[in-house]
C-alpha positions as CSV (number, residue, x, y, z in Angstrom):
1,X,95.5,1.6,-138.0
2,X,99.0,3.2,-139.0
3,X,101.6,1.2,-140.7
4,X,104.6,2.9,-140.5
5,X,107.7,2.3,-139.0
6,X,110.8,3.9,-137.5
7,X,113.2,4.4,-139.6
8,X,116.9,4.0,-140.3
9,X,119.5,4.5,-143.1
10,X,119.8,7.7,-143.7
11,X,116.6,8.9,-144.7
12,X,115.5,10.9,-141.8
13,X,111.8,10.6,-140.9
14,X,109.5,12.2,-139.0
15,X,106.0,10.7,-140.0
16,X,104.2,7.9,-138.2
17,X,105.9,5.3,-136.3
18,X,105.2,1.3,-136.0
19,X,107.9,-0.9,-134.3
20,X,110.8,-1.6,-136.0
21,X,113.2,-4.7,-135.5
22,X,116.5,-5.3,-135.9
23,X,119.0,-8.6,-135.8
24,X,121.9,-9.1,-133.7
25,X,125.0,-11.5,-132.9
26,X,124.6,-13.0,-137.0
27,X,127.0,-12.5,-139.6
28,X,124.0,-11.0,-141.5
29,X,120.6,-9.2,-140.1
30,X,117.8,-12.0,-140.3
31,X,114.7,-9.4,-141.3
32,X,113.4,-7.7,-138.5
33,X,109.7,-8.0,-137.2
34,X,107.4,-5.2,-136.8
35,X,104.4,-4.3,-134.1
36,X,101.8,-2.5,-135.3
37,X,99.8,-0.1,-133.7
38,X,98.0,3.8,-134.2
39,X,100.9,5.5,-133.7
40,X,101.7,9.0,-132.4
41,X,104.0,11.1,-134.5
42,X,107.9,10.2,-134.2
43,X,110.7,12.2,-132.9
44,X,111.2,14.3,-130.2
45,X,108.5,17.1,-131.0
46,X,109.5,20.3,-129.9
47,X,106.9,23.1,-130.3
48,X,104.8,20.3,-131.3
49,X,106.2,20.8,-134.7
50,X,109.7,19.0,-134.8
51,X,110.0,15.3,-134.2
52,X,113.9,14.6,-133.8
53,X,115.8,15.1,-130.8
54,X,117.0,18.7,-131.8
55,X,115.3,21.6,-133.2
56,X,116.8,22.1,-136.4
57,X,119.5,20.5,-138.3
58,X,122.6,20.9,-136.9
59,X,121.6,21.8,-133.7
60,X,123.2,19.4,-131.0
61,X,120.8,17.1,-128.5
62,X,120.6,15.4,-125.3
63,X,118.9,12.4,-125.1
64,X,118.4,10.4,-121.9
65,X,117.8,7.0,-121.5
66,X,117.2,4.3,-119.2
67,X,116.9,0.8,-118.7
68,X,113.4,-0.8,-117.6
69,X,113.3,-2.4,-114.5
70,X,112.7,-6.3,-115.9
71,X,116.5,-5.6,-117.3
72,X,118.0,-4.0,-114.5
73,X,117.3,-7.2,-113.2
74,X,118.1,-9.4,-115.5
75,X,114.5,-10.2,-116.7
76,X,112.9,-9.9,-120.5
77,X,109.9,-7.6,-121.0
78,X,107.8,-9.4,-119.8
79,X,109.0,-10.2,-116.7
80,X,110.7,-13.4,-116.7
81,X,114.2,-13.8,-115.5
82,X,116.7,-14.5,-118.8
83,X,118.6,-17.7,-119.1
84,X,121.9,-18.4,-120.1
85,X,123.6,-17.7,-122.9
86,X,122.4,-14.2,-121.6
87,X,126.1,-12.4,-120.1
88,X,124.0,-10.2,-117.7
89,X,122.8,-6.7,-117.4
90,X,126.2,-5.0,-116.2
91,X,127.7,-6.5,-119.1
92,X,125.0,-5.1,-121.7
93,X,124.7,-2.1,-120.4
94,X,128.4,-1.4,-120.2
95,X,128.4,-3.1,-123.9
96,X,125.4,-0.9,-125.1
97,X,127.1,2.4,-123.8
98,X,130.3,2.2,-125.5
99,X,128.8,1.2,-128.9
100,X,126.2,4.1,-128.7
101,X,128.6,7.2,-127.6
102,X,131.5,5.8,-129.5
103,X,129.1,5.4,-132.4
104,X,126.6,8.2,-132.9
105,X,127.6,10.1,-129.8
106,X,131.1,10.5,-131.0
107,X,130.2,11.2,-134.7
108,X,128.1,14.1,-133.8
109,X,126.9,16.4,-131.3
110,X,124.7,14.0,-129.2
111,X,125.3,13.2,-125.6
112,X,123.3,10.5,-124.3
113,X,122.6,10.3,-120.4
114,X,120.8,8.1,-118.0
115,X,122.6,4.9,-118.7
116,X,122.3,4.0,-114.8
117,X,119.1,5.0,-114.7
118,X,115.4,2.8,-113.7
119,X,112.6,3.6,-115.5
120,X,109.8,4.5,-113.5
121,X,107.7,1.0,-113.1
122,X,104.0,0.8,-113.8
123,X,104.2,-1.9,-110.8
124,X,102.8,-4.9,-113.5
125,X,106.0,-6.2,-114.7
126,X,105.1,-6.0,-118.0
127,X,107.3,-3.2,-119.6
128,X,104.8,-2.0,-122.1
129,X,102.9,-0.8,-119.5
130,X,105.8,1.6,-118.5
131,X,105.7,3.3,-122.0
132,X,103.8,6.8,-122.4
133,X,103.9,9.2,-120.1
134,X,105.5,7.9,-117.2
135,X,108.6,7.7,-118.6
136,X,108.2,10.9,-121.7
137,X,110.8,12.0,-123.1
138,X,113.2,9.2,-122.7
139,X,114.5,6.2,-124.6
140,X,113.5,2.7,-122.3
141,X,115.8,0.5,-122.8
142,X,115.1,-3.3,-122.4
143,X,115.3,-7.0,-123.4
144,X,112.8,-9.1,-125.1
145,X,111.0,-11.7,-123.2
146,X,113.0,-14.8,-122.1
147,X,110.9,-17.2,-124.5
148,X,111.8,-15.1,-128.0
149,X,113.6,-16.9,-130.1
150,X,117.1,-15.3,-131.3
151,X,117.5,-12.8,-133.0
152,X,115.4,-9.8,-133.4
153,X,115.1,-6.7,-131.7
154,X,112.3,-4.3,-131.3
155,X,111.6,-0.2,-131.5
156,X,108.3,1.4,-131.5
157,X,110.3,4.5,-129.9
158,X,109.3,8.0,-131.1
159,X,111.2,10.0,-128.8
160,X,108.9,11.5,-126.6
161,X,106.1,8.6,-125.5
162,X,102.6,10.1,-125.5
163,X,99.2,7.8,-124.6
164,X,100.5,4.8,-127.0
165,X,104.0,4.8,-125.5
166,X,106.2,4.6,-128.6
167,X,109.9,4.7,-126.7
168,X,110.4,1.1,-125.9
169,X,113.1,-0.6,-127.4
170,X,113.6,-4.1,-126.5
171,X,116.7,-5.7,-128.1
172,X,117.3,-9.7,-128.1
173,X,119.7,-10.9,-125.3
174,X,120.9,-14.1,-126.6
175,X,124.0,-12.3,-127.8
176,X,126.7,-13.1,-125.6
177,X,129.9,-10.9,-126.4
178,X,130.2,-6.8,-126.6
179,X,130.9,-7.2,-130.4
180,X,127.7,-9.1,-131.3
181,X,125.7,-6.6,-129.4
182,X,127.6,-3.8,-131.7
183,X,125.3,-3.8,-134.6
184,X,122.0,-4.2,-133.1
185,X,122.6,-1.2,-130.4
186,X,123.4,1.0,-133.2
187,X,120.7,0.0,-135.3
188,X,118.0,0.5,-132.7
189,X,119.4,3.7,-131.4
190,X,119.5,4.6,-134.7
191,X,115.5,4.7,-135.2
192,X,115.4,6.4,-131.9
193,X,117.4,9.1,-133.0
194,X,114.9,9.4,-135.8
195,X,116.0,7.4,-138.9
196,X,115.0,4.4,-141.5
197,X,115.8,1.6,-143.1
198,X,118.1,2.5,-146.3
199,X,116.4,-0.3,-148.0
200,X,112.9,2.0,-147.5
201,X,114.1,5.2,-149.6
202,X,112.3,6.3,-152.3
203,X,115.8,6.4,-154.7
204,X,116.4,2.7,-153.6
205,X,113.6,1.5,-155.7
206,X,112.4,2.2,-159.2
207,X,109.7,-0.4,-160.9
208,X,109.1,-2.7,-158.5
209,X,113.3,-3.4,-158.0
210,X,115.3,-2.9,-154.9
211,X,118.4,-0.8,-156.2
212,X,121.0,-0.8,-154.0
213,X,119.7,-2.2,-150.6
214,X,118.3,-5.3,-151.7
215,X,117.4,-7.3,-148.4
216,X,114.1,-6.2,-146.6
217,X,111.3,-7.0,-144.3
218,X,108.2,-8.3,-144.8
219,X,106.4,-5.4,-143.2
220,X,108.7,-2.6,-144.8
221,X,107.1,-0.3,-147.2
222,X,109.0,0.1,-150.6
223,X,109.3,2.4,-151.4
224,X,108.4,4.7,-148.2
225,X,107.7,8.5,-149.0
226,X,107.7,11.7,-147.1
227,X,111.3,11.6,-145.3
228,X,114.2,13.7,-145.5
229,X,117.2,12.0,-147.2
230,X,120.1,13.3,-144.9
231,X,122.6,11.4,-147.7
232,X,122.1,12.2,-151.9
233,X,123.1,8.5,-152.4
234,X,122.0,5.0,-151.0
235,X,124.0,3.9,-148.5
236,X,124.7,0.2,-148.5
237,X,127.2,0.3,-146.0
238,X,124.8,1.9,-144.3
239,X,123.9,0.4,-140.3
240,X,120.5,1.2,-141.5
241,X,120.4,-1.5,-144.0
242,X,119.8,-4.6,-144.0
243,X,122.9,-5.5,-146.6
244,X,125.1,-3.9,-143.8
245,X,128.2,-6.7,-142.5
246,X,130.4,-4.4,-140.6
247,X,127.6,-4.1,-138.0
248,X,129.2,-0.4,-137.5
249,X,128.4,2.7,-138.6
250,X,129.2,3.8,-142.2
251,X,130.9,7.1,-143.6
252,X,127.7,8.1,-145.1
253,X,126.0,7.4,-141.7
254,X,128.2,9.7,-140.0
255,X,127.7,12.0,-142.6
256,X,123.8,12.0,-141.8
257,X,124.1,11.9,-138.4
258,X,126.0,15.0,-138.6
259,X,123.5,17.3,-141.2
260,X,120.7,16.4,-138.7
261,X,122.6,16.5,-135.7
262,X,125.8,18.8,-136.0
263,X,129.5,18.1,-136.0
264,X,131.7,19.1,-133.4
265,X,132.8,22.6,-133.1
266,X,136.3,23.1,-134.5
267,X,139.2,23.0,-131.9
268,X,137.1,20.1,-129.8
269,X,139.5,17.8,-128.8
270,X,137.1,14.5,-129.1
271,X,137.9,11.2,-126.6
272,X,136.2,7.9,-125.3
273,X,132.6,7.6,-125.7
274,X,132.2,11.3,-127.5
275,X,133.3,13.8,-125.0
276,X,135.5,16.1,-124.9
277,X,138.5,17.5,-122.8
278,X,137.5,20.5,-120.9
279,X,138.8,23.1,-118.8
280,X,136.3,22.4,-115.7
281,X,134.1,25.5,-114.8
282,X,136.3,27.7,-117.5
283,X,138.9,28.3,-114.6
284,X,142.2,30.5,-115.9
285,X,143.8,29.3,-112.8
286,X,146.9,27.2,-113.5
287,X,146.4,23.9,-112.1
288,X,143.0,23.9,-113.3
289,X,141.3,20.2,-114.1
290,X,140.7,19.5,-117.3
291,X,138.4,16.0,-117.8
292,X,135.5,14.7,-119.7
293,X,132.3,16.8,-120.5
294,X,129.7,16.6,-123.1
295,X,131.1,19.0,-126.3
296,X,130.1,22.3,-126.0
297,X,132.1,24.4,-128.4
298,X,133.2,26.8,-125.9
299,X,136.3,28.4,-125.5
300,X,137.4,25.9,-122.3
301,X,136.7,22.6,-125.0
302,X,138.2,24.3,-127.9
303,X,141.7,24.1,-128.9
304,X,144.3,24.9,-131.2
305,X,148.2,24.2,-132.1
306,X,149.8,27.3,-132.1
307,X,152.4,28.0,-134.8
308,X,154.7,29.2,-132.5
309,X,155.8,26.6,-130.5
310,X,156.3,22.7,-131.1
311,X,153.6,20.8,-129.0
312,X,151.3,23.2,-127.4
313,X,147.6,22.5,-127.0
314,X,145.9,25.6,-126.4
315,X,142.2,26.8,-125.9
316,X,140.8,29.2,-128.2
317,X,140.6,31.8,-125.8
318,X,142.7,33.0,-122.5
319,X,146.2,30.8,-123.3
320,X,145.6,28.1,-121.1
321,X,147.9,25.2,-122.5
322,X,147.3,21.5,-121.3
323,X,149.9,19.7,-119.1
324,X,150.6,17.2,-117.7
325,X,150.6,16.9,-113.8
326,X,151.8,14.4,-111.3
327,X,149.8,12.0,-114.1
328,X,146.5,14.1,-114.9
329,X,146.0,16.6,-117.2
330,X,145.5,20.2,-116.0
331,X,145.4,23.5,-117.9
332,X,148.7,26.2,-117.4
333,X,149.8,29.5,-118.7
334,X,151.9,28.1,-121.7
335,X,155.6,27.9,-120.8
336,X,157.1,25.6,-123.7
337,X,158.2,22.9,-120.7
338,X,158.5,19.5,-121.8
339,X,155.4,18.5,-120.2
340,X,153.5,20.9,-122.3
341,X,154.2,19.7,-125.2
342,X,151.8,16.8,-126.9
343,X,152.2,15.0,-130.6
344,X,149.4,12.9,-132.5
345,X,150.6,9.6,-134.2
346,X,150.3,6.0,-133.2
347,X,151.0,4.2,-130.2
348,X,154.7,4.5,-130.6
349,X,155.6,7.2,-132.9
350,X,154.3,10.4,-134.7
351,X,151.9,10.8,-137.3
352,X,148.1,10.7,-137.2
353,X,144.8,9.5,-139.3
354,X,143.8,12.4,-141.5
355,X,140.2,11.5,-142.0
356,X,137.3,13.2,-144.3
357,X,133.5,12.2,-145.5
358,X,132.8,10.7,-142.1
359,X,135.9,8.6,-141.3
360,X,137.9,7.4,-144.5
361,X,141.5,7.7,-144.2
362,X,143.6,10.4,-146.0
363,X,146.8,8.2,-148.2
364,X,148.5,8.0,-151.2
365,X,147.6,6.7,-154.5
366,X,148.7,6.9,-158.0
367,X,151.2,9.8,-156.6
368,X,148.3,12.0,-155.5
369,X,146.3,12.1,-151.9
370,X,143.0,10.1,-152.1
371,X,140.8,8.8,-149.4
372,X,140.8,4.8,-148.6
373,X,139.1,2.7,-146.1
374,X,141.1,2.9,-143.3
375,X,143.9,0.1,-142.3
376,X,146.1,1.4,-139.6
377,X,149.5,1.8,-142.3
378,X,151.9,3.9,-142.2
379,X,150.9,5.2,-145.6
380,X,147.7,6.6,-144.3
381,X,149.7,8.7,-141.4
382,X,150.5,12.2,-141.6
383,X,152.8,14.4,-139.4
384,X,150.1,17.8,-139.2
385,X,150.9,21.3,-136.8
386,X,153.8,20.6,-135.6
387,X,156.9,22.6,-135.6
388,X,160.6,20.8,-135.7
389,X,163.7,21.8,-137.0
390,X,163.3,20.5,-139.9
391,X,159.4,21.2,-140.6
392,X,157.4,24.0,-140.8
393,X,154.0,24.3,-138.7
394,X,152.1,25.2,-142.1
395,X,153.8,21.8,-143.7
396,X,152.0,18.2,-143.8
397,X,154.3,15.7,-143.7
398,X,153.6,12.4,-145.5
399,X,154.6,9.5,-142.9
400,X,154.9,7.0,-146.3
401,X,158.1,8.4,-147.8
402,X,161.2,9.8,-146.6
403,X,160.8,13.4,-145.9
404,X,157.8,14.3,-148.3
405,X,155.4,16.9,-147.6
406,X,151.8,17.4,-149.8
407,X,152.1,20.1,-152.4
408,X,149.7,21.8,-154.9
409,X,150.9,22.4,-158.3
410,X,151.0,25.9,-158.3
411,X,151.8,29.3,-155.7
412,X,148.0,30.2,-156.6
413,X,145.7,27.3,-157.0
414,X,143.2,26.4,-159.5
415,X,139.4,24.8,-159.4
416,X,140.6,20.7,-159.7
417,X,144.2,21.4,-159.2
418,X,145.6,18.4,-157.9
419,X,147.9,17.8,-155.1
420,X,151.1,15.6,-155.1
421,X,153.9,14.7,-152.6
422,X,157.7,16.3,-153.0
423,X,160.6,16.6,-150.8
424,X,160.1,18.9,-148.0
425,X,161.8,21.9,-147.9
426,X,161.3,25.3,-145.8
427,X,161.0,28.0,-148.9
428,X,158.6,26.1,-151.1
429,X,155.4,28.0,-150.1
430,X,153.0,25.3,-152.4
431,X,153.6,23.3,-149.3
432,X,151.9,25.9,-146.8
433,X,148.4,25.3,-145.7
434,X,146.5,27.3,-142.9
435,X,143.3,26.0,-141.2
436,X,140.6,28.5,-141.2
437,X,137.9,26.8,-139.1
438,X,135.0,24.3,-140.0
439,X,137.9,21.7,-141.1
440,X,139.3,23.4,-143.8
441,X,143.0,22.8,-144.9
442,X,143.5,25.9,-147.3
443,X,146.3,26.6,-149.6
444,X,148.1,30.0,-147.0
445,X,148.7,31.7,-149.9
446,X,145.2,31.9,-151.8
447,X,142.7,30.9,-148.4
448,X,139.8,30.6,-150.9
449,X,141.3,27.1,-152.6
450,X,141.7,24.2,-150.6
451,X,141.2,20.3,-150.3
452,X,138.5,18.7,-151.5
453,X,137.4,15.0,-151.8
454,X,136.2,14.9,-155.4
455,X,133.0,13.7,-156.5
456,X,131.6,14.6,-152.5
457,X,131.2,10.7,-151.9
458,X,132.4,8.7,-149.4
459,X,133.9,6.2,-151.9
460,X,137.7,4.8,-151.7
461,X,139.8,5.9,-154.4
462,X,138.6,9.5,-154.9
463,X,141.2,12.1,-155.1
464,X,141.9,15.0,-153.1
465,X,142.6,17.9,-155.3
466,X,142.1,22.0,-154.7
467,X,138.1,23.6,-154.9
468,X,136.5,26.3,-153.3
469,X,133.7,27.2,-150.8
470,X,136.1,27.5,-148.2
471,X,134.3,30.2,-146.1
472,X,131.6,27.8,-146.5
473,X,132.6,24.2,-146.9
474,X,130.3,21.3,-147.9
475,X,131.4,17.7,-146.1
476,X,133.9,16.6,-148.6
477,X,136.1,19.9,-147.6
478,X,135.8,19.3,-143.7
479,X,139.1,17.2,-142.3
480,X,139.9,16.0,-138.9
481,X,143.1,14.7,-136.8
482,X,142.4,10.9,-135.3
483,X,145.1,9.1,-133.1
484,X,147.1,9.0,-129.8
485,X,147.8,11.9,-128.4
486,X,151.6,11.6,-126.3
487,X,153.6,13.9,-124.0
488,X,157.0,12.3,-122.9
489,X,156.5,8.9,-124.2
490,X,152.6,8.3,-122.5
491,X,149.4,8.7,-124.2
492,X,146.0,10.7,-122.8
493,X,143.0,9.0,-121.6
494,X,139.7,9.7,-119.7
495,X,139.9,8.2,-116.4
496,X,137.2,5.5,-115.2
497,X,134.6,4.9,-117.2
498,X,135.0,8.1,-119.5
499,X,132.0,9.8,-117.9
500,X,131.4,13.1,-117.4
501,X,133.8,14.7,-114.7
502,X,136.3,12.2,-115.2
503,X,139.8,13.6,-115.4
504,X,142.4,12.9,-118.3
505,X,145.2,10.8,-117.1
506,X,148.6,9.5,-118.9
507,X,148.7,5.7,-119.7
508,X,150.8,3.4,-121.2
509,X,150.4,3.6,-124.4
510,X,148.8,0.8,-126.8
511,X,147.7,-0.3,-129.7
512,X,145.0,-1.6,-129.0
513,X,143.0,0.6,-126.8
514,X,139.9,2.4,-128.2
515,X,140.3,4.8,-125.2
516,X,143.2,6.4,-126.3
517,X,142.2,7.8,-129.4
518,X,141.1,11.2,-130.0
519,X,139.6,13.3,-132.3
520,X,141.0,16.6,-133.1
521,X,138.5,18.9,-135.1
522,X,140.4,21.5,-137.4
């Protein structure tokens, strides 16, 4: 008999599997109840040698799912139809979606499929007889059984089911609104997609003590050998452990999820539920769609703001600029009209989220940049490739003073050189940056120095300064754009439901729409 669970945090395993649990709709994750069982290997084994979802790190996966029959309609496990306070399948499985693509969908190169798919049905009703080989290779989705007491959900998925069936994963359905289901879908998911409890690492125990993760299971095994530690420090934060109250992903999660899993190419333009605009079938034509599509990296969902013109949002290859057309977005050769011509910022005005080590927010602090939790202020918005009258395409203007663009100390750079704010001005070239790819911001007049989040850690407070290994940059020297993205007063969306095909359309623009935001990759 195996003992050994899925795991989460992110130590990455791929050894035996048990079933793992998970607590949902508390303040704080009650401990989580394991099945055990002889368990097959877990992952996705490819070759019969790999057990994640990709081949090798950094390569991007698919991973379908679908939801068990019992829960399409309505029913727990094991059959029996779910009583209120449940808020019904549509509900969940709209809930479950949008917390799984905006969460590790969005954070790295994963598309998840199948969400209106039925698993195939063993015909008894019982959904552990649907696991195995009748539905390999995907991800069941269901709820536990209508007598359960709340609140603790289940995994014994190991990506692709074999005899024992280890891809169930049957979360507690007592939770009634989308944010209480938040934590628990990203938790599970989380094992799917081949990771541990934090709390399990070998570095998050020494003599009998729980370090830094201190609340556990009953069945978990500290400390538990043999994984891959996809982060060099114990995550906390982490969704993967059980000290987590955000119930959302943490930067060092995001920073795993992206070593095993990849990040998004540079130039992907990143919306709703993890996919990205693209140039349908790689058409030159003008007029040509552009709508949502899993990330790809290729030249029709990569783009770039030229230095040439203020605005533009142009693909990587062939000059197709989006614009905006009788309300949708379509790709054109680029012609500097007004409808061409996009900004990032808020809902209301320009500037954008500089973001780094997974999504902390680029600000000010002490007089230098630093990285902060971040809290929607003006002080953590910068104004980045765009050209006015007043500001250079190579400038980055600080959104928190009047007129102040970052600077480095010197023409040349240095190892640690730190950065500072000054006012803005068109002949200062300390204030010119280029972006070479990978999401490097590097000095333009010495490439191999640029902006590094010292220390490596996702940790609020730490300063930006100047390093190198620009040509090949570790995490902490790899920046992206987040905000709304505006043309003429009206901010991009995905139409619909954000699925793939849907078209990008112009909304009114608000605050407080997670659909609006975008990701732009530098």
């Amino acid at each position: 008999m195996t003992v050994n669970k899925n795991r989460i945090g992110l130590v990455a395993y791929a050894t035996l599997a048990l079933a793992a649990a998970g607590c949902m709709a508390q303040a704080t994750d009650a401990p989580e109840s394991t099945a055990t069982q002889d368990a097959p290997l877990y992952g996705k084994p490819l070759n019969g040698s790999n057990f994640y979802w990709n081949a090798n790190p950094g390569d991007p996966a698919y991973v379908s799912v679908c939801f068990t029959s019992n829960a399409v309609h309505g029913k727990g496990n094991d059959g029996v139809t779910l009583p209120a306070p449940f808020p019904g399948y549509a509900n969940v499985k709209q809930w479950v979606r949008e917390h799984i693509e905006n969460g590790w969908g969005r954070a790295a190169n994963i598309f998840f499929d199948g969400w209106d798919t039925t698993c195939a049905t063993a015909g008894t009703g019982d959904d552990s007889d649907e696991r195995g080989t009748i539905n390999q290779d995907r991800m069941m989705l269901s709820f536990t059984s209508a007598s359960s007491a709340c609140c603790t959900s289940y995994t014994d998925i190991n990506g692709k089911a074999d005899p024992w069936g280890g891809n169930l994963i049957r979360w507690d359905w007592h939770a009634t609104t989308k944010t209480d289901w938040r934590g628990a879908a990203l938790h599970e998911i989380g094992h799917g997609l081949g990771f541990d409890h934090e709390q399990e690492r070998p570095d998050n125990y020494s003599n009998g003590v729980l370090l830094t993760c201190k609340n556990f299971a009953s069945n978990d095994i500290l400390p538990d050998t043999g994984g891959t530690n996809y982060t060099t420090f114990v995550d906390k934060g982490s969704i993967m452990c059980y000290d987590n109250t955000t119930h959302d992903l943490s930067p060092g999660d995001i920073m795993g999820i992206q070593l095993r899993y990849g990040r998004k190419a540079s130039g992907s333009l990143v919306g709703f539920h993890g996919l990205c605009a693209n140039i349908s079938g790689g058409s030159v034509a003008d007029g040509a769609s552009v709508g949502a599509w899993p990330c790809t990296g290729s030249w029709n969902d990569t783009f770039y703001r030229p230095n040439t013109t203020a605005g533009y949002v142009e693909s990587t290859q062939n000059s197709r600029c989006l614009k905006v057309s009788n309300g949708s977005v379509v790709a054109n050769s680029c012609s500097a009209v007004s409808s061409e011509l996009f900004n990032f910022g808020d809902a209301s005005s320009i500037g954008a989220e500089l973001r780094a080590l997974g999504n902390l927010c680029v600000t000010m602090s002490g007089g230098h940049p630093a990285v902060a939790n971040c809290d929607s202020s003006t002080g953590q918005r910068w104004d980045i490739q765009r050209v006015t009258s007043s500001q250079r395409y190579d400038q980055i203007r600080w959104l928190g003073g009047t007129n102040q663009c970052l600077t480095t100390t010197t023409t040349t750079g240095g190892m640690g050189e730190a950065l500072s704010v000054a006012t803005c001005s068109a002949t200062d070239t300390r204030q010119r940056f280029s972006y070479i790819g990978k999401g490097v911001i590097a000095m333009a007049n010495n490439t191999g120095y640029c902006l590094n989040v010292s220390g490596g850690l996702p940790t609020p407070g730490s300063a930006i300064g100047l390093w190198n290994q620009c040509s090949a940059p570790p995490q902490n020297e790899q920046f992206f754009v987040h905000g709304h993205l505006r043309n003429n007063g009206s901010c991009l969306a995905f139409a619909n439901n954000a699925s793939p095909g849907d078209a990008i359309v112009t909304q009114t623009c608000s605050s407080s729409s997670d659909s609006q935001l975008w990701d732009m990759y530098l």
